[in-house]
N, C-alpha and C positions, 0 to 999 in steps of 0.2 A: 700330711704336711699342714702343718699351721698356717692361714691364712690371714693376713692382718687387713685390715680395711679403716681408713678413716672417711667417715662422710660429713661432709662440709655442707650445711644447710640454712638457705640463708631465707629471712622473712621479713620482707621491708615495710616497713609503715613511715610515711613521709607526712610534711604539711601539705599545703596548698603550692609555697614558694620551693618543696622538694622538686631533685634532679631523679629521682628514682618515681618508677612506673609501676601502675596498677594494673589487677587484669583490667577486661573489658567487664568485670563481674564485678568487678570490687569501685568500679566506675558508674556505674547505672549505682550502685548503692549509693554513690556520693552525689551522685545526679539528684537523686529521690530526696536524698536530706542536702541543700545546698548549703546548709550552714553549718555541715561540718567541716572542721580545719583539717583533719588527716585523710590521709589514702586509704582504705582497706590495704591490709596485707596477705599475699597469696596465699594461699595453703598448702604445705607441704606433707608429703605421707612419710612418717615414721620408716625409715631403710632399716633392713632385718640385717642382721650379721648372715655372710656368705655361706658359713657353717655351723653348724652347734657351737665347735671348738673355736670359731675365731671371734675375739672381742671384738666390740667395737667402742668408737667414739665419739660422740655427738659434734656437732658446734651447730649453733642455732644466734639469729640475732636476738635484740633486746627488741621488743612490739613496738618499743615509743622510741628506736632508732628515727634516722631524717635521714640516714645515707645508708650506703654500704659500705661506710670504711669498718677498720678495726681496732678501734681505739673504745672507748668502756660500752659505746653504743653499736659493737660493730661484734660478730662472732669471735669466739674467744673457746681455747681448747680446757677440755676439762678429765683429767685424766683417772685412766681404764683400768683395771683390777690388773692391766698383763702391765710390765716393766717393758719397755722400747730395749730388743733385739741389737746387739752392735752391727749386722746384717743392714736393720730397717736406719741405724744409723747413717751407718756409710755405704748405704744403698745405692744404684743406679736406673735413672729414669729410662727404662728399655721401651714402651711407646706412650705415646701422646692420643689417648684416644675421645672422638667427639661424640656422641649419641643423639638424635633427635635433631638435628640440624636438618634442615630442608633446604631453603632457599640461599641459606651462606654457605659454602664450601669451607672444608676444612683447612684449605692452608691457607684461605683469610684469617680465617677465627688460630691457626697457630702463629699467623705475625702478629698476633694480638697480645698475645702472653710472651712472658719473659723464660717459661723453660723451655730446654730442646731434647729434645730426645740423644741420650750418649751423657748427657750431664749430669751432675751426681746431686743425689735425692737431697733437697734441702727443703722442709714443711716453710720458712720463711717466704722461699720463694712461691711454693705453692697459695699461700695465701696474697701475694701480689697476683699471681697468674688470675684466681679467683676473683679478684677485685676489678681488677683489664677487662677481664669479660662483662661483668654486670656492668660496669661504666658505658662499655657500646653500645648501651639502652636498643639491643638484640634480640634479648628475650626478656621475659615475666619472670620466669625462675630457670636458676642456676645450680647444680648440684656436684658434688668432687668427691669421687673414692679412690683411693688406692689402693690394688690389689697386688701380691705377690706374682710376678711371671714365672711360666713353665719354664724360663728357660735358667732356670737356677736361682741359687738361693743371692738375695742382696737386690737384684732385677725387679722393678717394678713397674707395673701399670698403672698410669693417671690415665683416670675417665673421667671426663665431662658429660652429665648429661641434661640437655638444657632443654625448655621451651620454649619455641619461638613466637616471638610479639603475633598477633593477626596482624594480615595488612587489608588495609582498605581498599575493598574492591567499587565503591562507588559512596557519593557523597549525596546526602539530599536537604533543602531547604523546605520545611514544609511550612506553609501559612505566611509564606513571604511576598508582599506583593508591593510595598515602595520601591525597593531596589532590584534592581534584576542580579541573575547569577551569576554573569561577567562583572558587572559592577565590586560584586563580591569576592571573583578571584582577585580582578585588580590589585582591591584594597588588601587582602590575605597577600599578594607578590607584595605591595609598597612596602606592609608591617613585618614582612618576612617571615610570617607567621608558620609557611614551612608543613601545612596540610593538604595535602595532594591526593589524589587518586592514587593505587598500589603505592604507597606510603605505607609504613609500620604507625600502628595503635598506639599513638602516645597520648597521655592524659595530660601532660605540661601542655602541647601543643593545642590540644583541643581546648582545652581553658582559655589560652590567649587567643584562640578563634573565637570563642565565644563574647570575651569581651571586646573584643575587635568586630566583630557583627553589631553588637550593644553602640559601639560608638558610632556607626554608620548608621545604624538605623535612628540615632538621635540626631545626626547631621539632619534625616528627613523628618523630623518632628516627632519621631516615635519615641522619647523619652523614656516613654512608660514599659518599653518591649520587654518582654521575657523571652528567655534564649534558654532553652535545655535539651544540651546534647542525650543522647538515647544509640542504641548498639543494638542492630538485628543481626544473628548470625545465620551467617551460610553454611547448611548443611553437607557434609564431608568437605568441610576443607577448614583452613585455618587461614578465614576472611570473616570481615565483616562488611554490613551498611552502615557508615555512619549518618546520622539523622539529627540535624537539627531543629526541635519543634520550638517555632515560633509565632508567637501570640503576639503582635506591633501594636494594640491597642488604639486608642484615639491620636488623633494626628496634633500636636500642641503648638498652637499660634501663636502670635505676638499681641496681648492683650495692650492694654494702653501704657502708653510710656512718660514718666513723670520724673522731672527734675528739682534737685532741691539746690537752694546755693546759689544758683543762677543770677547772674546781674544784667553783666554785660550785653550778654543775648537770649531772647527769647528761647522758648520752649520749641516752636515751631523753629525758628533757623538753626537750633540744636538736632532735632528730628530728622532736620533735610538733610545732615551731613550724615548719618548712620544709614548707608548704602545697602546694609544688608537688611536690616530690622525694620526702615519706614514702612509703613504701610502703601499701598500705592495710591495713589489718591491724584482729585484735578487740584493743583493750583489755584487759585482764587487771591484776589491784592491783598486782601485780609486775614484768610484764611486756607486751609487746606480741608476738600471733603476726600476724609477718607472712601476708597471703591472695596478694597478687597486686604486685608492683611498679611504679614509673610508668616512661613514659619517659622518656630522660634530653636535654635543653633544654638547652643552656648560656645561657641570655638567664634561662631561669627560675631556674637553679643561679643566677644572680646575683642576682636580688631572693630570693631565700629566703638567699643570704648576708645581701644589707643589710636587708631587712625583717621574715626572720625570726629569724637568729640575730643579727645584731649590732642588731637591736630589742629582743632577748630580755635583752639585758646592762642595754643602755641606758634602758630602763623599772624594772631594776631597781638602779637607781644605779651601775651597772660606766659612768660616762660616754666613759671613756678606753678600752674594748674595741678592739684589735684582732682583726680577723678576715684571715686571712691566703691569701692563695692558694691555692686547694685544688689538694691533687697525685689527678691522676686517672690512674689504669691501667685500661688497657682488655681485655679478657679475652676468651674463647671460651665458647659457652655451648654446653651443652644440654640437654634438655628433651624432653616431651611438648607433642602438641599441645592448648591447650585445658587444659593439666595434669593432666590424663587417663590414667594410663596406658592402654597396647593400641591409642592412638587414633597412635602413630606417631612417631618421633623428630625433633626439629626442632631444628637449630642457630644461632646468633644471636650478638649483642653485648652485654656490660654492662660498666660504668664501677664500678670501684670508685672514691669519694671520699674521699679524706684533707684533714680542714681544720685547721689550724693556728689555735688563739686565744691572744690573752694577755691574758688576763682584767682586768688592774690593779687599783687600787684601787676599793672602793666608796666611794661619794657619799650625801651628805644634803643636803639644802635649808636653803640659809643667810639671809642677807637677799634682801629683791624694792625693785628701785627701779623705780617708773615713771617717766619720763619725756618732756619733749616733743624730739623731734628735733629742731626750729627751735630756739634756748638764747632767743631773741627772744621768746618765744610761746609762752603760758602754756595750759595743757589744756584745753580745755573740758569737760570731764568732773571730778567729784572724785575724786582720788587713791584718798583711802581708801574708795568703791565701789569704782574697777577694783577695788583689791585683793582685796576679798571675793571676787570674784567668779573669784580664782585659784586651784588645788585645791589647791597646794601649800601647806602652813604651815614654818614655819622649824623644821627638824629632821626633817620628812619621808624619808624616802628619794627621792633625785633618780627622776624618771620622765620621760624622754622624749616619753611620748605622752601624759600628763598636762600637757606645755609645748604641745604641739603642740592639745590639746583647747582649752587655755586661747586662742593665737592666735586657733582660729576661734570662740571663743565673744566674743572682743573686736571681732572683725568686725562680726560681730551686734551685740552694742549701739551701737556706735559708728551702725552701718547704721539702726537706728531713729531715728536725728538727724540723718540726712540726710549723713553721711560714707561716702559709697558706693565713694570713692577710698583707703580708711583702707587704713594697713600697720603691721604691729607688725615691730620688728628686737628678736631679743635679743642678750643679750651675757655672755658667762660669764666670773667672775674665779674661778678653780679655787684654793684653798687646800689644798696638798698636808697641811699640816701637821694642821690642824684636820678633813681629810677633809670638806671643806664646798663649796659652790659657790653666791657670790654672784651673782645673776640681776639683768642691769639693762633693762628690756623701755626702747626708744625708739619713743613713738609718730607717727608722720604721719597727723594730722588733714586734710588736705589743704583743699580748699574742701566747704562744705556747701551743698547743694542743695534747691532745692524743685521742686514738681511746676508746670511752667507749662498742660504741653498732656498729656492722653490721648486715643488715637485708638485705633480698630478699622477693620481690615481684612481679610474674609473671610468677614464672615456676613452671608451675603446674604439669609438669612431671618430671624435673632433677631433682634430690634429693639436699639438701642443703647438705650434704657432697662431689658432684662433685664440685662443686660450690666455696666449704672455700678451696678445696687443690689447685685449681691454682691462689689462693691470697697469696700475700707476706704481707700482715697486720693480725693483730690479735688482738680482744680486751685486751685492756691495754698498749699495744703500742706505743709510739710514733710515731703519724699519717707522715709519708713518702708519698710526693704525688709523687714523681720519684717511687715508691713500687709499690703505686694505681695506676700510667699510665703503669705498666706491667703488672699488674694484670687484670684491661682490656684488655690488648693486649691477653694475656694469654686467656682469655674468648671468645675474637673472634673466636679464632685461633682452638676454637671447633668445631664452625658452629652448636651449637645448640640453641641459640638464632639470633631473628634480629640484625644486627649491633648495636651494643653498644657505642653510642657517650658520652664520657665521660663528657659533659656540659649540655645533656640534660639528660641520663638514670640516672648519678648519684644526690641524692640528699645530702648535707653535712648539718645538722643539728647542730652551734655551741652553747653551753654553757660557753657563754665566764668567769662567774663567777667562776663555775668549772675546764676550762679550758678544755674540754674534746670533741668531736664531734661524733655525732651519722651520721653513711652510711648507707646512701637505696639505696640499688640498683632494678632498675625498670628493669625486662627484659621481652621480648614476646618468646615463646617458637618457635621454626620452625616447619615445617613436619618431622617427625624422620625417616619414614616410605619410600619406593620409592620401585614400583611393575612395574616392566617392562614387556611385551606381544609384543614377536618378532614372524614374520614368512615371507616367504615367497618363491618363486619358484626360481630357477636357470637354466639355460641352461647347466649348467657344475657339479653343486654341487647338482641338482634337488631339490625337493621340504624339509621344514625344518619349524620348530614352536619351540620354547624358555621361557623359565621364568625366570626372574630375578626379587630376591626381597633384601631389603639392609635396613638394620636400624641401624642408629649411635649414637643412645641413646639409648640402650636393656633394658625394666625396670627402665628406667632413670637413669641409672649406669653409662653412660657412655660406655660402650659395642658397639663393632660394629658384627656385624652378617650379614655373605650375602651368599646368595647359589643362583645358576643358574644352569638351564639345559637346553638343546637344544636336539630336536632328529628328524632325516631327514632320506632319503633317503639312503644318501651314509655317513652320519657324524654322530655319537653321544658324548657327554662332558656330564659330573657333574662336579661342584665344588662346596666347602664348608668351608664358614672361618669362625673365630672366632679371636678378640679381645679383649685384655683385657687392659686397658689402664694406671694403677695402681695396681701392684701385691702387693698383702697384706696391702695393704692400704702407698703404696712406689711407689715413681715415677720411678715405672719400666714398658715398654711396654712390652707386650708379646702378642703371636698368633699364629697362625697356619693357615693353607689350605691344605685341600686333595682332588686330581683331578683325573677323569677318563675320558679318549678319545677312540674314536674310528673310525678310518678313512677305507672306501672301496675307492679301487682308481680300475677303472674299462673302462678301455681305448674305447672298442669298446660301451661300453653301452653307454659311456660320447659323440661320435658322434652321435651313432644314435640320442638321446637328444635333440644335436647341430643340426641332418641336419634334425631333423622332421621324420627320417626313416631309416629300419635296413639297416645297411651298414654289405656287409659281407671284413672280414677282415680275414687273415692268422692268428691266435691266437701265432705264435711262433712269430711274430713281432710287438706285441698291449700288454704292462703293466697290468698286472690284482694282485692287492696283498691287505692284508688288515694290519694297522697298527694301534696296541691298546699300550697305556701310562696310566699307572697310578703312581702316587706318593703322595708327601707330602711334604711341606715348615715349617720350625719353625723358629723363632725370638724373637729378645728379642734388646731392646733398654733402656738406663740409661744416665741419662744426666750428662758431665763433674763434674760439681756444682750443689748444691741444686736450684732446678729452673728456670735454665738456659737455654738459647736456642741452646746450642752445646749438639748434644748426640752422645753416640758411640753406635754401634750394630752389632749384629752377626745374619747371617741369615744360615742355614744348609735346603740343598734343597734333595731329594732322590727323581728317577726317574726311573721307571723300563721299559722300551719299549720292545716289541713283535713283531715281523713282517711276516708274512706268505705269500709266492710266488704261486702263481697259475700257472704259465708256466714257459719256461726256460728261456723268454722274462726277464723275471722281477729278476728269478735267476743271471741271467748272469749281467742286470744292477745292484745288489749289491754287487756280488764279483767285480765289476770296481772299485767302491768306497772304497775299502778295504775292504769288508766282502767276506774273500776267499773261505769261503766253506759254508757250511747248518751246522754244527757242530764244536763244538771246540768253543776255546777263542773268537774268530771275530762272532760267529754266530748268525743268525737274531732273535734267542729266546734269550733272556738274555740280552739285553744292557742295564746298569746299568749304572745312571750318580751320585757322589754322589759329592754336591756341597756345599763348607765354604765361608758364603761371609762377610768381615769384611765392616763395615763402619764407615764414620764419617759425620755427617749431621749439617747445619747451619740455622735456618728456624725464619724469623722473621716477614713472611708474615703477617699481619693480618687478610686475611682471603681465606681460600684454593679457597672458589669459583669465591670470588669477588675483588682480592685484589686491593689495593689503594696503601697501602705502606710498606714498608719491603726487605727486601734482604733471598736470601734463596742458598743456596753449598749444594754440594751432592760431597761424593769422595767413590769410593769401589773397591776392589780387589776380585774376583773369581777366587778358587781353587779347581779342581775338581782330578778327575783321580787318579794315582798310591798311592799316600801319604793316601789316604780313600782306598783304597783296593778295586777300580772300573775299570769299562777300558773304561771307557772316560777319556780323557786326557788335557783337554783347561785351559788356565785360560786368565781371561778377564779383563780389566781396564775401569771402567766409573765414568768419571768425567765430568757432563753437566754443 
């Protein structure tokens, strides 16, 4: 029986910017020479005909193909001494078979291609099936024969026989030491660069890891770095190491920075606004001594061009500044290390910059027209508020970031009526003549919104009533987002959830045909709970053990509860509070503490302690008393306004103290202090403190443990003594 066979062999050679892959052999050769533009192409072995008697027929690519399609650079048939059989015609594809496949299963690799088994032999299709595969960038090489099947004449077998890419079984940085190896996956996830551990061998990917290592290690001054991927193979198996050898060279600073053009302002007040490049240096009225230089970034050299120096014009009416190309030469340095002399000479790189400005004209602030973008549809806002509420007045000096203040402060009000879609366009008609610049702001009111739905998801212990009363929105509403950024603020300010970033926790769901938007708020609950376990020994206070426990979400209410006790030697305390943070379901704080002490003060014991051993002592000249306090605290807090961060409060303290003398020692030192006798008004049993403390509090922290931002006043008055029918007498002012 005649066997017919066609093999399909394909030999890819691509550029640099090809989608088609190298070995890991034909990659170290591209390694070795970097300036070459193509891939190596794989090798393929010459397939023998199945029999003496069965022909065969090549197909092979073009070497200076860039893909694997089939068009003049792509395999192409070339036909065989035998004439095509009406059999091998109108043939039937009887199986689909894969060879060499390891790690992908075969009925992946058959939803891949376009024939099925039962369907009738068409070579067109064959050469798509061929194509599907090599595009999965799956394997290195790809091969296709068909063979005549046992099971009669017309029935064919397609065989795939392929080999699979290596995957990377571990990644290595060698000679790396500015940036760490996290830093580098980081930057590999931001770039998407898409080279991972057990990954398949691609050379596209390794390339753009390499230059993505190059741009980071210039971020850190390493300009100069060389990056050369390199491939260790692991023996019996079909992995590799991949290894990137790098060389980071000298570290390149910011040599001296010089302006040309320059009128307006000095050199030095140019310098102070580029945040990233100044050097650090002290101040001085005159001058700046430089301490220490930065290094030098081209990414940062570029925003301290547009942010800092051509902000620096543009804020101050130059609108038309150009800033021009800075010429940088690159230099040879050297130095001490550390700037030390004696500690050793150390050579390096630094960039002198030369920047080119042309200052132009100054500007002033001429007319403001608001406007609506639609010319249909009239503003919903009145004119002349926006206007107020622009910094600029007409004669001003033009400011840049005085327009850009104004944008986002139009946000905002716009944002409190429910225009959460709002965008302001300006537009400038420049008067060369007059030195003036007419501003025409065009606003997009878009659709306004109200609040339909608020949900929570994530607190699985606060109740969703703690939750709605420190929002200032309510469904049906119109959505206020100056409302919604207090109302976060308000939620931090619990400390019962993780921080709350309002761009990420919140989700705004709109319906723009309704007009209405649905809020999710995502929150993660905190630890409510906090169990504290003190103790330990004293030479003075001797030995002591403690409990402290505190929870500030009781039942998820919102509730705070804490009690602590200590008990020692010569000391014992309880306390016991209670908070309630909403009375009757009204922004009323209220709470309480009731505490008991109990102090032994015991002079000759507290040496012996001290010296390790009894010391004898005259008892009419060594303090021996003991002193027990107990009372109780109430308060009560109400905010100025509904919601507001100003609150007033009264606090009422009562304190009852006991003191008992053990010698005349100790008698004698408290009638000094004013307790004239053992009995009567002044005496040691009875002191009674009863204390009114008014306040007023300012608190906009955002959050008690961790704050970032917020302002917080405290002011109070204590009033104790005669006016409450006590005979303590102080009264005290604190304002921190």
């Amino acid at each position: 029986m005649w066997i017919a066979a066609v093999v399909f062999l394909l030999a890819s050679a691509s550029s640099a910017s090809s989608s088609s892959i190298a070995t890991p052999e034909a990659l170290a050769r591209r390694v070795a020479s970097p300036d070459t533009a193509a891939t190596d192409a794989p090798s393929h072995p010459q397939t023998t005909p199945a029999s003496d008697a069965a022909p065969t027929t090549e197909v092979s690519s073009s070497a200076d193909s860039s893909n694997a399609g089939w068009s003049s650079s792509s395999p192409s048939f070339h036909a065989g001494p035998q004439q095509e059989t009406p059999a091998q015609r109108n043939g039937v594809v009887d199986r689909i078979i894969f060879i060499g496949n390891r790690r992908i299963r075969a009925d992946t690799l058959k939803a891949r291609i376009f024939s099925r088994e039962g369907d009738a032999y068409n070579e067109e299709t064959l050469r798509r099936d061929f194509q599907a595969l090599w595009n999965t960038q799956f394997f290195e090489d790809v091969k296709l024969r068909v063979e005549e099947s046992p099971d009669g004449p017309g029935h064919k077998n397609v065989i795939f026989e392929v080999k699979e890419r290596p995957v990377i079984r571990r990644i290595r940085y060698d000679g790396i030491h500015s940036v760490s190896e996290s830093d580098i996956l980081d930057r590999f996830k931001e770039k998407k660069v898409g080279l991972t551990v057990e990954s398949q061998f691609d050379p596209t990917r390794i390339k753009k890891a390499e230059v993505v290592l190059k741009d980071l290690l210039g971020e850190h001054g390493r300009q100069f770095a060389k990056v050369t991927p390199q491939y260790e193979r692991i023996a019996s198996s079909n992995a590799v190491i991949l290894v990137f050898k790098i060389e980071e060279g000298p570290k390149v600073k910011v040599g001296h920075i010089r302006f040309t053009g320059n009128h307006a302002f000095s050199s030095r007040k140019i310098i102070r606004a580029m945040r990233h490049d100044r050097p650090y240096a002290i101040p001085l009225w005159f001058t700046d001594i430089a301490v220490l230089t930065k290094t030098y970034d081209s990414q940062k050299l570029n925003e301290d061009l547009e942010v800092g120096v051509r902000g620096l014009y543009q804020d101050n009416g130059y609108f038309r500044v150009v800033v021009g190309e800075p010429v940088l030469e690159n230099l040879d340095t050297k130095g001490y290390r550390l700037g030390v002399p004696l500690t050793g000479r150390t050579h390096g790189k630094a960039v002198n910059i030369t920047i080119p400005i042309e200052e132009g004209e100054r500007y002033s602030m001429g007319t403001l027209k608001i406007v609506s973008a639609d010319p249909d549809k009239a503003l919903s806002l009145k004119v002349d508020a926006l206007k107020s509420a622009f910094p600029l007045k007409e004669g001003d000096v033009f400011s840049a970031a005085k327009l850009r203040k104004s944008l986002e402060e139009y946000t905002k009000i716009y944002g409190q009526y429910g225009f959460i879609d709002f965008t302001a366009e300006p537009s400038f008609d420049i008067n060369d003549e007059t030195k003036k610049i007419d501003l025409t702001m065009r606003f997009t009111e878009a659709k306004q919104y109200y609040v339909r739905r608020i949900d929570f998801s994530g607190n699985t212990t606060t109740r969703d009533k703690v939750i709605r009363r420190e929002l200032l929105l309510d469904e049906g509403q119109l959505f206020n987002k100056r409302a919604w950024e207090i109302s976060i603020l308000r939620l931090n300010q619990l400390n019962y959830f993780e921080r709350i970033e309002e761009d990420k926790a919140v989700e705004i769901k709109r319906n723009v045909k309704e007009g209405t938007v649905d809020l999710n708020l995502k929150l993660k609950e905190k630890g409510k709970q906090s169990i504290g376990l003190q103790g330990g020994v004293s030479g003075l206070a001797g030995s002591f053990i403690g409990l402290t426990y505190q929870t500030n979400n009781f039942l998820g209410l919102g509730e705070t509860l804490t009690f602590s006790a200590q008990f020692g030697d010569l000391q014992r305390s309880f306390q016991f509070g209670f908070t309630e943070p909403y009375l009757f379901d009204r922004p009323i704080s209220t709470g309480f503490t009731v505490f008991s002490s109990r102090y032994n003060f015991d002079q000759a014991k507290q040496e012996a302690i001290l010296f390790g051993q009894s010391v004898s002592v005259n008892p009419n000249f060594v303090q021996n008393y003991t002193q027990n306090s107990t009372g109780f605290t109430a308060f009560a807090q109400y905010p100025v306004k509904r919601l507001s961060f100003t609150r007033l409060g009264l606090t009422y303290g009562l304190t009852r103290t006991n003191i008992k003398p053990f010698n005349n020692a100790s008698e004698l030192l408290f009638e000094t202090i004013q307790f004239r006798s053992i009995s009567g008004p002044s005496a040691l049993n009875g002191i009674v403190s009863s204390t009114v403390t008014p306040s007023l509090s300012y608190n906009t922290i955002d959050n008690p443990i961790n704050p970032r931002t917020g302002k917080s006043y405290y002011y109070s008055f204590a009033i104790s003594g005669a006016p409450l029918g006590r005979n303590v007498n102080p009264a005290t002012n604190v304002f921190p």
